[in-house]
C-alpha positions in Angstrom: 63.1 101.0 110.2 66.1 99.6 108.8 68.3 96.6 109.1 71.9 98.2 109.7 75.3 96.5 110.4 74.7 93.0 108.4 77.4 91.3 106.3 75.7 88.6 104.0 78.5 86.5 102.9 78.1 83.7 100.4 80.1 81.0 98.0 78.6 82.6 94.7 76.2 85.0 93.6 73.2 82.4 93.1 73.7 81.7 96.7 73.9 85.0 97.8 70.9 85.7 95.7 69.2 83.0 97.9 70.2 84.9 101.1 69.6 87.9 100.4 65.5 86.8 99.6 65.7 84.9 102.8 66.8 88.2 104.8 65.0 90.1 103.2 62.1 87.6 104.3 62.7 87.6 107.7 63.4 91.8 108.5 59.8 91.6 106.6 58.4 89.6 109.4 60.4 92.0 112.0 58.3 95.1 110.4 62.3 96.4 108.9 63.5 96.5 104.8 67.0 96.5 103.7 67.9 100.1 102.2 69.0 100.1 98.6 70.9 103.3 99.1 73.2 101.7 102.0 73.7 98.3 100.1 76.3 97.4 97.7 77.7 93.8 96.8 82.1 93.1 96.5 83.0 89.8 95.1 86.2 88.4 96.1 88.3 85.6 94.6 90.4 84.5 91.7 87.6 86.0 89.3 86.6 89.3 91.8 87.3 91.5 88.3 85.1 89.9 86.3 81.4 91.2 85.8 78.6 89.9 88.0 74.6 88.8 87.1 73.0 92.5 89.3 71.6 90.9 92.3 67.8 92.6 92.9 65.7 93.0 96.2 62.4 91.3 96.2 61.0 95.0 95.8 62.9 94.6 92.1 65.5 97.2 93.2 69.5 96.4 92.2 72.2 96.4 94.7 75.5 97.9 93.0 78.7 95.8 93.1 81.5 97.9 94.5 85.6 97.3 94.9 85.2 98.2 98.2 82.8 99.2 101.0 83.1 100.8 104.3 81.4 98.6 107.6 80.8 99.9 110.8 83.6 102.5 112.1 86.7 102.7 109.8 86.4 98.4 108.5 87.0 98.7 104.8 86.4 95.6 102.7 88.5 95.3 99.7 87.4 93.7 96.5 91.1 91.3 95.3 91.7 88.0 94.8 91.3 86.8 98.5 89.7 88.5 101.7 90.8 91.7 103.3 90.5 94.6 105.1 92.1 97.6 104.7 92.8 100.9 107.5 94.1 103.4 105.0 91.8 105.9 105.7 92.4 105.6 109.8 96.1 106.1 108.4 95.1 109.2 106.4 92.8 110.4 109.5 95.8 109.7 112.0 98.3 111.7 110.0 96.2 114.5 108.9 95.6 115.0 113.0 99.3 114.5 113.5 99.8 116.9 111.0 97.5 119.2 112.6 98.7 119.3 116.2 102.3 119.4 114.8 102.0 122.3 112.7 100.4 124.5 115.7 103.2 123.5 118.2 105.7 123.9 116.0 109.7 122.9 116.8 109.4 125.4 120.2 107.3 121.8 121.9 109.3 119.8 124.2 109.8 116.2 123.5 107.4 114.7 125.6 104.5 117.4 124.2 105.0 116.1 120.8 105.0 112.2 122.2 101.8 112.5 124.2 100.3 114.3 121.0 101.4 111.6 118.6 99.9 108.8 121.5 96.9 110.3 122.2 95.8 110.6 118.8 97.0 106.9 117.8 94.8 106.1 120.9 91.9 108.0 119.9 92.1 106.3 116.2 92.9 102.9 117.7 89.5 103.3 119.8 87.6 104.1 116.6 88.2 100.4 114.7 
């Protein structure tokens, strides 16, 4: 099994380092790993561009530092020079369905069609943060 869903977050990379030995301790003693594949590190700060010591799993396996990473449905973490998230892909995803919908209905739609198309999808993205 693995350990899915967990955000280590930490004041530098010695620390998080630290934590990342003391998870990895702990899903040990719960009979779970951390997956390497799934795993990536993003720095953020004043100094988020500059290059990083690797950080290593306590099986001696590195975790890659990314400029961003995907959590859970649609949250997209941003590496800059303070925290935050970013929803341009449910943006993308919204208007590629908008798109979509539009381009089968044409102009011959009424009104109130096109509206409840353009809600319903905002809807169904809204629902998938």
């Amino acid at each position: 099994m693995y350990a899915d869903d967990i955000i280590l977050i930490a004041p530098s990379v010695g620390v998080l380092r630290k934590l990342l030995h003391k998870c990895e301790q702990e899903l040990c003693w719960l009979g779970m790993s951390i997956n390497v594949k799934k795993s990536c590190c993003l720095r953020v700060g004043p100094h988020c561009d500059v290059a990083c010591a690797n950080i290593t799993t306590s099986c001696g396996e590195q975790l890659p530092w990314v400029k961003e990473l995907r959590y859970l449905v649609g949250v997209y973490l941003v590496q800059s020079g303070h925290f935050r998230c970013t929803i341009h892909e449910h943006k993308k995803s919204f208007l590629r369905s908008i798109n979509a919908n539009l381009g089968k209905v044409g102009c011959i739609a009424p009104e109130e069609v096109t509206l409840q198309l353009v809600f319903r999808n905002a809807y169904l993205c809204y629902c998938l943060v």
